[in-house]
C-alpha positions in Angstrom: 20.9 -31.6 -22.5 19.8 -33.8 -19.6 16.1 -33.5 -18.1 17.7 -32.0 -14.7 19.4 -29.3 -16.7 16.3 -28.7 -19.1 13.7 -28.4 -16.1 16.3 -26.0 -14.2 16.5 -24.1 -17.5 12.9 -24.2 -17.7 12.5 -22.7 -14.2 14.9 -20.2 -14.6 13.2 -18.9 -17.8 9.7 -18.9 -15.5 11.2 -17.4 -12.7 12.4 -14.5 -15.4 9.4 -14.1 -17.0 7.3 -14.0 -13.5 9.9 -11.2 -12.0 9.3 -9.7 -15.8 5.8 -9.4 -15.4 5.9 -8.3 -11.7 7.9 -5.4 -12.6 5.7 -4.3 -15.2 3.0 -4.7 -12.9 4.7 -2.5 -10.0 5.7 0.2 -12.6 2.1 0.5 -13.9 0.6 0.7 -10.2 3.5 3.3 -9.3 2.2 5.2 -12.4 -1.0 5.1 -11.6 -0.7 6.5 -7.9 2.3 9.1 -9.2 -0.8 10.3 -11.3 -3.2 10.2 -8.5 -1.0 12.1 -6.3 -0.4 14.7 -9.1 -4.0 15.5 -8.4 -4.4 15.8 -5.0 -1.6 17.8 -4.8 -3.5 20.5 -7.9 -6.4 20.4 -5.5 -4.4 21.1 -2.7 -2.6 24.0 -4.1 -5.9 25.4 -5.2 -7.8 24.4 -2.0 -4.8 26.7 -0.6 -5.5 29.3 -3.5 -8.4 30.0 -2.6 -8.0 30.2 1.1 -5.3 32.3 0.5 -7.9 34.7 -1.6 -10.2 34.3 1.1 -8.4 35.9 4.1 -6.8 38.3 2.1 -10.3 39.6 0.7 -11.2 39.7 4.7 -13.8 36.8 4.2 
C-alpha cells in the first residue's frame, strides 16, 4: 500500500472513530437531559396536584 493510501486510510479510520465517540457522547447528554426532563415534568404534575387539591378544598 503506498503512504498516500495508508495516511488516507489512517484518516478515515480517525475520522470514524472521532464521529464514534461523538455519538456516544451526544446519546449520553441526550440521556441525561431526557432524565432531567422526566423530573421536572413529576414535579410539575404534582406542583399541579396539589394546586388542583388546593382550590378544590376552597384554600
Amino acid at each position: 500500500m503506498s503512504k498516500s493510501i495508508e495516511a488516507a486510510s489512517n484518516t478515515q479510520g480517525n475520522n470514524s472513530a472521532k464521529s464514534s465517540l461523538y455519538t456516544e457522547n451526544i446519546s449520553a447528554e441526550l440521556l441525561h437531559l431526557q432524565s432531567d426532563i422526566d423530573v421536572l415534568l413529576q414535579k410539575l404534575q404534582s406542583l399541579s396536584s396539589r394546586r388542583l387539591q388546593s382550590t378544590a378544598s376552597g384554600d
